[in-house]
C-alpha positions in Angstrom: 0.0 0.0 0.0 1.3 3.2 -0.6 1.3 4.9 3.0 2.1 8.6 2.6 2.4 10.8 -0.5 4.8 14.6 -0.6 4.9 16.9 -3.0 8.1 19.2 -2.1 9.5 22.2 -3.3 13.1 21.1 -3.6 14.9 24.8 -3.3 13.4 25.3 -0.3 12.6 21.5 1.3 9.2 22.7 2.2 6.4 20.1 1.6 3.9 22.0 -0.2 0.8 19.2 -0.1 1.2 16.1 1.9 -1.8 13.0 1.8 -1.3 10.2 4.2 -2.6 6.9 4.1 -1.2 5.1 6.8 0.2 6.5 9.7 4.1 5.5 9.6 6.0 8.1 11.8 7.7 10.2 9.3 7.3 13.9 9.6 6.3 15.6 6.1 8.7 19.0 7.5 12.0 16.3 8.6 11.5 14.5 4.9 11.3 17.9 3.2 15.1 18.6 4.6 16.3 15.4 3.5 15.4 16.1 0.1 16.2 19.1 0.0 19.9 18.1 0.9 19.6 15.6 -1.6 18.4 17.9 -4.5 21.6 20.0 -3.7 23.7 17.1 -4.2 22.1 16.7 -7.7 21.9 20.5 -8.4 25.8 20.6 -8.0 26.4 17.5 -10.1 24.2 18.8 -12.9 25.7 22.4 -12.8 29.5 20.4 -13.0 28.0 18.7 -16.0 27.0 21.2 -17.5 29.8 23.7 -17.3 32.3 20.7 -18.6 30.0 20.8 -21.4 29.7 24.8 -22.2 33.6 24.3 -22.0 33.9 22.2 -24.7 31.3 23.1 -27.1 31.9 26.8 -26.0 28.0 27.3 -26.2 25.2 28.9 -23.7 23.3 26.0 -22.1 20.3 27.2 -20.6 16.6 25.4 -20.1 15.4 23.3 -17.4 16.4 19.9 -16.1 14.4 17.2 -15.5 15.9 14.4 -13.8 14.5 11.4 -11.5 16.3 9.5 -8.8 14.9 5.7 -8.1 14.6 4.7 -4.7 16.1 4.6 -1.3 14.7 2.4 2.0 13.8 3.9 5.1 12.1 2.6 8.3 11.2 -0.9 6.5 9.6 0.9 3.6 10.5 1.8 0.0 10.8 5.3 -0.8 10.3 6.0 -4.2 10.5 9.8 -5.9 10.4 11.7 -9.2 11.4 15.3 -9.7 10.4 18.1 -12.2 12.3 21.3 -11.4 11.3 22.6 -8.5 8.8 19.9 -7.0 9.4 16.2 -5.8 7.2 14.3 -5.9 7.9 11.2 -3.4 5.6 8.5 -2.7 6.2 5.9 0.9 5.1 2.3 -0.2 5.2 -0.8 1.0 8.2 -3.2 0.2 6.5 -5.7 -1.8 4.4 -3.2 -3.5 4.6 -3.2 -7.8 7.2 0.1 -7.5 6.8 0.6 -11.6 2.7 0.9 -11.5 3.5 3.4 -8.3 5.9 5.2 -10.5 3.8 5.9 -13.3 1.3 7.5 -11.2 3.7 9.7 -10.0 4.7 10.9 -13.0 1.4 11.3 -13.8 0.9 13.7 -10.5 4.0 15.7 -11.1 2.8 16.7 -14.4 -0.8 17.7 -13.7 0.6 19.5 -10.6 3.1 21.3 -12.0 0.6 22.5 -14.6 -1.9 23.2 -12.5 0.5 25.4 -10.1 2.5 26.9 -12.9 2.1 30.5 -11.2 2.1 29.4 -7.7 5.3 27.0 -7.6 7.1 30.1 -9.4 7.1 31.7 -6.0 9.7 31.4 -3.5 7.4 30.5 -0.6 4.2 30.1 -2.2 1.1 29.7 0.2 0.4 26.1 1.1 -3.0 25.7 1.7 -3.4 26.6 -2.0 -2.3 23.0 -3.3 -5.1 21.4 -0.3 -7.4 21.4 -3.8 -5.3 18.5 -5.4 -6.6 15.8 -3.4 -9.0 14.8 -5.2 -6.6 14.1 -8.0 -3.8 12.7 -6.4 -7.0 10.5 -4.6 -7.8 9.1 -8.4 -4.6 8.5 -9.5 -3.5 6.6 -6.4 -6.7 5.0 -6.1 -6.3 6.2 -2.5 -3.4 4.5 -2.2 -4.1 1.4 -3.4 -2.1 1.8 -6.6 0.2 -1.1 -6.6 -0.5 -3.6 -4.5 -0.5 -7.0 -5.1 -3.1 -9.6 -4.9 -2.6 -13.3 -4.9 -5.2 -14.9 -7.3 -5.3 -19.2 -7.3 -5.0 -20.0 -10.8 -8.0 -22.7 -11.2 -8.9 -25.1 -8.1 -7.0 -26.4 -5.5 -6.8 -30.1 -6.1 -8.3 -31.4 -3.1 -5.6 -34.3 -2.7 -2.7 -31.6 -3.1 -2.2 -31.6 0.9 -2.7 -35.1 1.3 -0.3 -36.1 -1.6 2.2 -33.8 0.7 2.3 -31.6 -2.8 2.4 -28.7 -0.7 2.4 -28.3 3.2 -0.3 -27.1 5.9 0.7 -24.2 5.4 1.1 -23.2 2.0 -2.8 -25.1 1.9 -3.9 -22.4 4.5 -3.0 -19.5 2.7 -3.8 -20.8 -1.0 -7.3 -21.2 0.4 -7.7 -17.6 0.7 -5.8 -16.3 -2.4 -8.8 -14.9 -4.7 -8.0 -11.9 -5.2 -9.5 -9.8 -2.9 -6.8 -10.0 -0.5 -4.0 -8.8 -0.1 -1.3 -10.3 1.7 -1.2 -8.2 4.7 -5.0 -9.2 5.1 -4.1 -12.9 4.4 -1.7 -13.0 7.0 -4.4 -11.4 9.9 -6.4 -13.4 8.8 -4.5 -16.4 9.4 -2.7 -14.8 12.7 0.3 -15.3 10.6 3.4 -13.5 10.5 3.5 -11.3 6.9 6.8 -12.7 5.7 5.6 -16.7 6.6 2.6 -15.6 4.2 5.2 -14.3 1.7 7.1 -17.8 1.8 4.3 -19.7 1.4 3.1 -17.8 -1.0 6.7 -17.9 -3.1 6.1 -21.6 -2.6 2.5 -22.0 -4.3 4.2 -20.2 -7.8 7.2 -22.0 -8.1 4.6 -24.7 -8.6 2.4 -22.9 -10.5 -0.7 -22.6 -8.4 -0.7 -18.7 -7.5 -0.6 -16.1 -9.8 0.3 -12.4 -8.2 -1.9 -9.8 -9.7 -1.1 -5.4 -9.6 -3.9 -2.7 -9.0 -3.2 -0.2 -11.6 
């Protein structure tokens, strides 16, 4: 699930709209500085880069960079970003989560709000409360935040002599029996009183031999 959602203005490290989904601990002001050490890092690497290259073509460079970094892990989570000069867009998901589907919807938000807030990102500390009106859209894309996660889906019927053939174990039979694509594996595993990674084993188990799929919300 994707459990938090920033949009930042990287010159200043000042989240400018920030949805939660799930409450994981991280302060929106304390990620805002980390980024916004981070997007110095890149500035100074892109300005290097491109006064090597005014050097030796002995042109003007100018226009705007667009750049994105991948990914970095914090606190058990994946933290995944994309950045159109001068917003980040960074999006807090879970581990197992499908990162490219999560991705594209980014990209997707960092175009329409950087469209829609042409004017007001030009400023140097724009109003926040402004950019309150693109929930609804970041809502959509995310499909509240529901955009890429995964599903486990049986493929066909359990053979009913699968356990008692010992073609898989009590376990694996357990969580097969719930995999129909309606829940995920976080629910599996409450279900089950089960720890999430024994769900994720057993789960590993059923596709090596064919009998679970893994489907993406996108």
């Amino acid at each position: 699930m994707i459990r938090a959602v920033y949009f930042i203005d990287f010159r200043s490290g000042i989240p400018l709209y920030a949805k939660t989904y799930s409450d994981i601990g991280i302060d929106s002001v304390l990620l805002g500085s980390f980024f916004k050490a981070l997007s110095d890092f890149a500035v100074e690497l892109v300005r290097d880069g491109l006064e090597r290259e005014k050097a030796r073509e002995g042109t003007k460079i100018s226009g705007t960079m667009e750049t994105y970094l991948e990914q970095v892990s914090i606190k058990g989570f994946d933290l995944i970003y994309e950045i159109k000069n001068p917003i980040v867009v960074v999006a807090i998901i879970d581990k197992r989560d499908d990162e490219d589907a999560v991705r594209e919807g980014l990209k997707k938000l960092l175009e329409l709000f950087t469209l829609e807030f042409k004017d007001a990102i030009k400023a140097q500390s724009p109003n926040v409360s402004q950019f309150k009106i693109f929930e609804g859209t970041v809502n959509d894309i995310l499909k509240h935040g529901k955009l890429g996660l995964i599903y486990p889906v049986l493929k066909g019927t359990l053979p009913k002599f699968a356990l008692s053939m010992g073609l898989i174990d009590k376990e694996e039979y357990e969580v097969a029996q719930l995999c129909k694509g309606n829940l995920t594996v976080d629910e599996i595993a409450r279900k089950l009183n089960k720890r999430k990674v024994d769900v994720w084993n057993a789960i590993e188990e059923l596709k090596k031999k064919e009998l679970v799929e893994l489907r993406t919300v996108e």
